[in-house]
C-alpha positions as CSV (number, residue, x, y, z in Angstrom):
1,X,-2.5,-9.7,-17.9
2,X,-4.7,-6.9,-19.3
3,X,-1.6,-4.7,-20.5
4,X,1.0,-7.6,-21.5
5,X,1.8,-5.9,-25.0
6,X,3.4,-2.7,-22.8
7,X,4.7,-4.9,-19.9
8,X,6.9,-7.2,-19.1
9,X,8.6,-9.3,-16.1
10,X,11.9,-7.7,-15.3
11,X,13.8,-10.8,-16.5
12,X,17.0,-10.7,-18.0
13,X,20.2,-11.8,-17.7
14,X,22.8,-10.5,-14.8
15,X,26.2,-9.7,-14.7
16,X,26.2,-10.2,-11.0
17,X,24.3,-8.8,-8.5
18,X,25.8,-6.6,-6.2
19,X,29.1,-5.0,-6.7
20,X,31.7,-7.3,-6.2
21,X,33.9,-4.6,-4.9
22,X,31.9,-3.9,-1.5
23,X,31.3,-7.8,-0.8
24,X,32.2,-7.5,3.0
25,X,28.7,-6.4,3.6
26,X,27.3,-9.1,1.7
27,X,29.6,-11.9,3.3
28,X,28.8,-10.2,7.2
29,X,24.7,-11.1,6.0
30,X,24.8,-14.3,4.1
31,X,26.7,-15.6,7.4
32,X,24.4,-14.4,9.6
33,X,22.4,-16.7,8.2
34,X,20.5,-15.6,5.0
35,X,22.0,-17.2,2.4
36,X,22.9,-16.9,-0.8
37,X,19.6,-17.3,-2.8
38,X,18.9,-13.8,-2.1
39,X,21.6,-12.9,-4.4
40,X,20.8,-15.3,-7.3
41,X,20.1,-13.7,-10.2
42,X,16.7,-13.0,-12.0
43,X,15.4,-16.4,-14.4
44,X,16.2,-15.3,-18.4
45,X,12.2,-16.8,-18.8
46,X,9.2,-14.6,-18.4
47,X,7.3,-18.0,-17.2
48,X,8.4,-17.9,-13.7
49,X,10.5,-15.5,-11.3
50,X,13.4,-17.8,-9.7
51,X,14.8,-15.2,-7.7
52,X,12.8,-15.4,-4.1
53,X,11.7,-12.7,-3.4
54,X,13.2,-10.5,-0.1
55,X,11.6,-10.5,2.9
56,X,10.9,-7.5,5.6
57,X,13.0,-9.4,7.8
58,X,16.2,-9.6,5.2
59,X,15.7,-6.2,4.0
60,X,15.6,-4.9,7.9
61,X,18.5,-6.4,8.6
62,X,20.6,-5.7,5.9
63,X,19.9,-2.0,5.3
64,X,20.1,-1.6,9.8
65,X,23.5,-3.2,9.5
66,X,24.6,-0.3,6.6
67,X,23.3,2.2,8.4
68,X,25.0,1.7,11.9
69,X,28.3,1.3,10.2
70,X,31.3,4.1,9.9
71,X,30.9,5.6,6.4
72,X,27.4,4.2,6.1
73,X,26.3,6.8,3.3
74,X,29.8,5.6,0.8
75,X,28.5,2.0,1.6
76,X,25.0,2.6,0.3
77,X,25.6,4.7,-2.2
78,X,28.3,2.1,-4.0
79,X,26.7,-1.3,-3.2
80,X,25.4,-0.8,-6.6
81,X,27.4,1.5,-8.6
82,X,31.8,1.7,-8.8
83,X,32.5,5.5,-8.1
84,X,30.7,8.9,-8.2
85,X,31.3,8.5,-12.2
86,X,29.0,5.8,-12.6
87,X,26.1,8.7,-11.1
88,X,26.8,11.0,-13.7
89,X,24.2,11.2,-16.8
90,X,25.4,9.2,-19.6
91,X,27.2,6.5,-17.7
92,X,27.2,2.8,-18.8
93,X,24.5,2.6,-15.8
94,X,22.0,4.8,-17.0
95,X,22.0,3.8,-21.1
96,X,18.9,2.7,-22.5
97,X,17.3,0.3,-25.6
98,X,15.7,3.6,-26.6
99,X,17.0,6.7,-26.2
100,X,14.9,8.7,-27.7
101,X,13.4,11.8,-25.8
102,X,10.8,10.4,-23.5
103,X,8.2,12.7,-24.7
104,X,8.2,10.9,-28.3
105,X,7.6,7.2,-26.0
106,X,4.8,9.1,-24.0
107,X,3.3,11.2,-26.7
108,X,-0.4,9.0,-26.4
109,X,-1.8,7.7,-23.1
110,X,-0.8,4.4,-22.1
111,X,-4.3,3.9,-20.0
112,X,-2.7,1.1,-17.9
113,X,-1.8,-0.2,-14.8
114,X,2.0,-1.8,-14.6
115,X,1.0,-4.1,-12.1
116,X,-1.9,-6.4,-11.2
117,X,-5.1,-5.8,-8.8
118,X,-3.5,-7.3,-5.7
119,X,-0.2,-5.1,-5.7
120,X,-2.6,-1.6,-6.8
121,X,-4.5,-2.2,-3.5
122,X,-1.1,-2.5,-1.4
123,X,0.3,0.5,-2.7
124,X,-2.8,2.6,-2.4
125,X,-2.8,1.4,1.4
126,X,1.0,2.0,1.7
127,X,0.0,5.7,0.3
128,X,-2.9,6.2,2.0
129,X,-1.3,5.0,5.3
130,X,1.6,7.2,5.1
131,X,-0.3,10.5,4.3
132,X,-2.7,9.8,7.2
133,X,0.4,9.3,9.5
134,X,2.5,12.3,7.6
135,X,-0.2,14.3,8.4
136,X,0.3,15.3,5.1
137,X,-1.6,18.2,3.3
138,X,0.1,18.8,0.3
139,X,1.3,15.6,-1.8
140,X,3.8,15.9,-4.9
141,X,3.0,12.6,-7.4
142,X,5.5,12.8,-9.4
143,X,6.5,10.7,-12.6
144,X,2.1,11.1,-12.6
145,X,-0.1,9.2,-14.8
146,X,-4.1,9.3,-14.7
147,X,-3.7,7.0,-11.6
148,X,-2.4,8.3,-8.0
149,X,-3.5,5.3,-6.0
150,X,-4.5,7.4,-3.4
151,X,-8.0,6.1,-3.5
152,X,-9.4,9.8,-1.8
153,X,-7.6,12.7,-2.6
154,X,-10.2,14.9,-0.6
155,X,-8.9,17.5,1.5
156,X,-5.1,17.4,0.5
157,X,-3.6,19.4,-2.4
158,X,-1.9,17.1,-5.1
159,X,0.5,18.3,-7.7
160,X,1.5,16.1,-10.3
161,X,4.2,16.2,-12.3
162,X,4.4,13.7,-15.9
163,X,4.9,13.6,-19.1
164,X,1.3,13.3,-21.0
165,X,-1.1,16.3,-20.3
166,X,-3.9,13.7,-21.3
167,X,-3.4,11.4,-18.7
168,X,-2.6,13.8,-16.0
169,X,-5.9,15.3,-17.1
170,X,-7.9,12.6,-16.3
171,X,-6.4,12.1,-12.7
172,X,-9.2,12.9,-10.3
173,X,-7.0,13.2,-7.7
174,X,-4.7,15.9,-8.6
175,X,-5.5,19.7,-7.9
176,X,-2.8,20.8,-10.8
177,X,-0.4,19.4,-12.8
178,X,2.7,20.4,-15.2
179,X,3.9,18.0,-18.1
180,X,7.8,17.8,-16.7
181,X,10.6,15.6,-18.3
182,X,12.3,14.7,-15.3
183,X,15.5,13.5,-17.3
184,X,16.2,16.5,-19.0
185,X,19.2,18.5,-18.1
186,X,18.4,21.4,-15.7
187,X,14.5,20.3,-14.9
188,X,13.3,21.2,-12.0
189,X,9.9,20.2,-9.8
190,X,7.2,23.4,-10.0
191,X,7.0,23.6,-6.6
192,X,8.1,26.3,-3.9
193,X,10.9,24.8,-1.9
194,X,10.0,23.7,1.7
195,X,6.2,23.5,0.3
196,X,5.1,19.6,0.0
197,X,4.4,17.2,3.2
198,X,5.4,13.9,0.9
199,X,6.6,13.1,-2.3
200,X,5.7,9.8,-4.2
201,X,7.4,8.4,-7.2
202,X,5.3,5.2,-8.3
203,X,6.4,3.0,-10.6
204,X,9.0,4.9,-12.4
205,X,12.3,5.5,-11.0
206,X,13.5,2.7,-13.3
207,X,13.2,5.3,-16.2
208,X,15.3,8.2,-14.1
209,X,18.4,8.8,-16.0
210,X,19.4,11.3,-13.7
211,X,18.2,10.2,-10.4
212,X,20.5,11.9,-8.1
213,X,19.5,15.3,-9.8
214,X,16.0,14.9,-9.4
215,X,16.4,13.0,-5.8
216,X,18.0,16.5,-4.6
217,X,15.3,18.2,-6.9
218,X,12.7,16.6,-4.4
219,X,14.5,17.5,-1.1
220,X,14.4,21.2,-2.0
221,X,10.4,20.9,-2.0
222,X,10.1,18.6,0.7
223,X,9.2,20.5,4.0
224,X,12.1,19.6,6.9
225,X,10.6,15.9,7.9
226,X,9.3,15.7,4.9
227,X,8.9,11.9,3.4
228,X,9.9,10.9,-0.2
229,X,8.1,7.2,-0.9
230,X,10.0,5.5,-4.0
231,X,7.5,2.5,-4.9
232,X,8.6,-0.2,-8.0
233,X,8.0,-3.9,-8.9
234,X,9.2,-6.1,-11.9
235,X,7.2,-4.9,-14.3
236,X,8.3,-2.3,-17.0
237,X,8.4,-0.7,-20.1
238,X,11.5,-3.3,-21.1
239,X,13.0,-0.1,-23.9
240,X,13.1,2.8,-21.3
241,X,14.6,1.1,-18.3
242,X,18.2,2.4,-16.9
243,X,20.6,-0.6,-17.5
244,X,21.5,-0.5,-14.1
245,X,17.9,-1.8,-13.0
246,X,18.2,-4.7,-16.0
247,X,18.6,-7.9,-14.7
248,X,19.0,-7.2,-10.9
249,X,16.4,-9.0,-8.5
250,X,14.1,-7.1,-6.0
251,X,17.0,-6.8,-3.0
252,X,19.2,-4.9,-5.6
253,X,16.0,-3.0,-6.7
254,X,16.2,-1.6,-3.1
255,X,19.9,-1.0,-3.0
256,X,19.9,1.3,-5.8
257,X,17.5,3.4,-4.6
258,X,18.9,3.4,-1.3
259,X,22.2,4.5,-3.3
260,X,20.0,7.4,-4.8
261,X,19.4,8.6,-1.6
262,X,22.6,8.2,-0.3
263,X,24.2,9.7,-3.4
264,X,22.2,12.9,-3.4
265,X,22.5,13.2,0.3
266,X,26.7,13.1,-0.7
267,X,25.7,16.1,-2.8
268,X,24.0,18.5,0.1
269,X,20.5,17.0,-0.3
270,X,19.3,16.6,3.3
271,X,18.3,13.1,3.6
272,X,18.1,11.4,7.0
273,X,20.2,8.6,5.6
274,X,20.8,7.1,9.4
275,X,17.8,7.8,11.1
276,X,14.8,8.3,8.4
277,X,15.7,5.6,5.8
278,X,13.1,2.5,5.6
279,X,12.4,-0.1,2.7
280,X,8.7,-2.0,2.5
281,X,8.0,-5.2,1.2
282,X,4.0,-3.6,-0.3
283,X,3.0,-7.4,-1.4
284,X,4.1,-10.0,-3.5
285,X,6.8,-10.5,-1.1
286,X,8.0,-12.6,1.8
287,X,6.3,-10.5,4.7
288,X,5.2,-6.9,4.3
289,X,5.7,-3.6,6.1
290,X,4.8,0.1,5.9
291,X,0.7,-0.3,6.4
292,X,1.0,-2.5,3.0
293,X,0.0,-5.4,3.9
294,X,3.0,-7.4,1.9
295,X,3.3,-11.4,0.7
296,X,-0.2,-12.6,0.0
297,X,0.5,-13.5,-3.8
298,X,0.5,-11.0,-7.2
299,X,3.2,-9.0,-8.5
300,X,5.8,-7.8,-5.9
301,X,5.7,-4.2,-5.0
302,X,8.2,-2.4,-2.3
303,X,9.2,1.2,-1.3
304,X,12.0,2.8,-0.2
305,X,11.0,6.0,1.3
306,X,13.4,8.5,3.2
307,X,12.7,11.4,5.8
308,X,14.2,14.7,5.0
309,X,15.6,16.1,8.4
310,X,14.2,17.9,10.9
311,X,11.7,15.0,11.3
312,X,10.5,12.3,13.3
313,X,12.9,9.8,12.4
314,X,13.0,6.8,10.4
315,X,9.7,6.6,7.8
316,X,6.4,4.2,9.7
C-alpha cells in the first residue's frame, strides 16, 4: 500500500459494539435473521479484517426498521452514543491520541490517497452519480484535499473547504477554496445559506470532534432538498481519529453517522431523517448501492447521505 506509513486498518480493540442500552433494536434484527457476526467486533491484527463486512441488504433493513418506528430520530441518534452529553465537544467520545490543533497535523501535504484504486473509482462513481441525478450545480467538498473524486468538475462550481492551502491548491476541480478548521469552536462553512446543491465529506468525518455543529453548519448551506453524502472506510490517520469511531466495525461506522444526522436534526437542523436518509455499501462490501457499484474486492467504502427537506425524498 503506497501510503502504509500514514495509514492504517481501523483495527483495535472494542468495548462492545453498539450501545448496550438500546439492544431491542438489535435483538428485533439479529432474529429476523441476520445474526450476530454483524456485531462482532473488529480483529486487534492489521493482517486480516474479521468483522464481515455489512451488506446493502442488512444495512436496508436495519436503518428502514429505525426509521418507521415512534421516536425514530432518539433511536438513531443514541444507538451509538448514552445521552445528548456524550454529543457535546470534549466528551469521552470525541478524545483523541493527539490533540494537538489539527493545523500543526496538516501543516505539509500528505499527497495520498487513504484508500486503494478499487474503492477511489467507486466513490468517484457514487459522486459523479449523485451530482448527475442532484442536478447539482454548485458542490461544497468539504474536509478537501488535492483530490475531489469527481473525475470532471466541468460546468459545476466547487468550493472546498480544508485545512492545507497547498493541497487545496492543486485540486483541479475546485473553483475556490478557504483553509477552515472544522473543529474549532464557532467555525462556520464560507458559504451563503441555501446556496450549495450537495455537500460531500470524504474520508474525514472520523476526525470531526464536533460533528453535530458542523452537520447543522452544512444544512444552513444546503439548498431545501439539498443532499449531504458522508463517505468513510477503515483506513485512517490512527492519532486523529474520535474514540468513538476506534474499534467499531463498518455497521457501527454507519450508525454514528446516522446519529449525526439524527442528532443535529434534534437541534433544528432540517434533515429528512424519515424520508431522505440512505446508507451505500460504495465497494469492498457485501453488495453495493447508490451508483457505486459495491463488493468486488479492495478496501470497503460506504456513505450515508441525507436530504435536507423540501426534497425529493429519500437520497438515489
Amino acid at each position: 500500500m503506497k501510503c502504509a506509513l500514514l495509514l492504517v486498518p481501523l483495527l483495535l480493540g472494542t468495548s462492545g459494539g453498539i450501545h448496550a442500552g438500546h439492544g431491542i433494536q438489535r435483538r428485533e434484527f439479529v432474529a429476523a435473521g441476520f445474526g450476530t457476526s454483524l456485531f462482532t467486533p473488529l480483529a486487534s491484527t492489521a493482517a486480516t479484517r474479521s468483522a464481515p463486512a455489512p451488506s446493502q441488504a442488512e444495512i436496508d433493513k436495519y436503518l428502514g426498521s429505525v426509521v418507521e418506528s415512534d421516536g425514530y430520530i432518539d433511536k438513531l441518534a443514541f444507538e451509538m452514543f448514552d445521552d445528548d452529553s456524550d454529543y457535546k465537544p470534549g466528551s469521552a467520545k470525541f478524545r483523541r491520541l493527539d490533540a494537538t490543533e489539527d493545523s500543526l497535523f496538516y501543516d505539509k501535504p500528505k499527497l495520498v490517497e487513504h484508500i486503494d484504486q478499487r474503492a477511489v473509482e467507486a466513490l468517484t462513481r457514487r459522486n459523479v452519480n449523485l451530482i448527475s441525478v442532484e442536478k447539482a450545480v454548485n458542490v461544497l467538498d468539504m474536509c478537501a484535499s488535492h483530490v475531489s473524486h469527481l473525475k470532471d468538475a466541468k460546468g459545476l462550481e466547487v468550493v472546498g473547504v480544508g485545512l492545507n492551502a497547498d493541497e487545496l491548491s492543486m485540486n483541479p476541480a475546485l473553483s475556490r477554496f478557504e483553509v477552515v478548521d472544522l473543529n474549532r469552536k464557532g467555525a462556520t462553512i464560507p458559504c451563503t445559506s441555501e446556496s450549495i446543491d450537495v455537500a460531500l465529506c470524504q474520508l474525514s468525518v472520523d476526525y470531526l470532534t464536533r460533528p453535530v455543529e458542523v452537520f447543522s453548519e452544512v444544512a444552513r448551506v444546503l439548498r431545501p432538498g439539498g443532499v449531504f453524502s458522508v463517505s468513510f472506510s477503515d483506513r485512517v490517520f490512527m492519532s486523529k481519529q474520535v474514540a468513538v469511531w476506534s474499534g467499531q466495525d463498518d455497521f457501527n461506522h454507519v450508525l454514528t453517522v446516522a446519529g449525526y444526522f439524527a442528532m443535529s436534526a434534534k437541534g433544528g437542523a432540517g434533515w429528512d431523517i424519515r424520508g431522505g436518509l440512505k446508507a451505500n455499501v460504495l465497494g469492498g462490501g457485501g453488495g453495493g448501492g447508490g451508483g457505486g457499484g459495491g463488493g468486488g474486492g479492495g478496501d470497503p467504502i460506504y456513505d450515508v447521505c441525507c436530504r435536507k427537506k423540501g426534497g425529493r425524498g429519500e437520497v438515489k
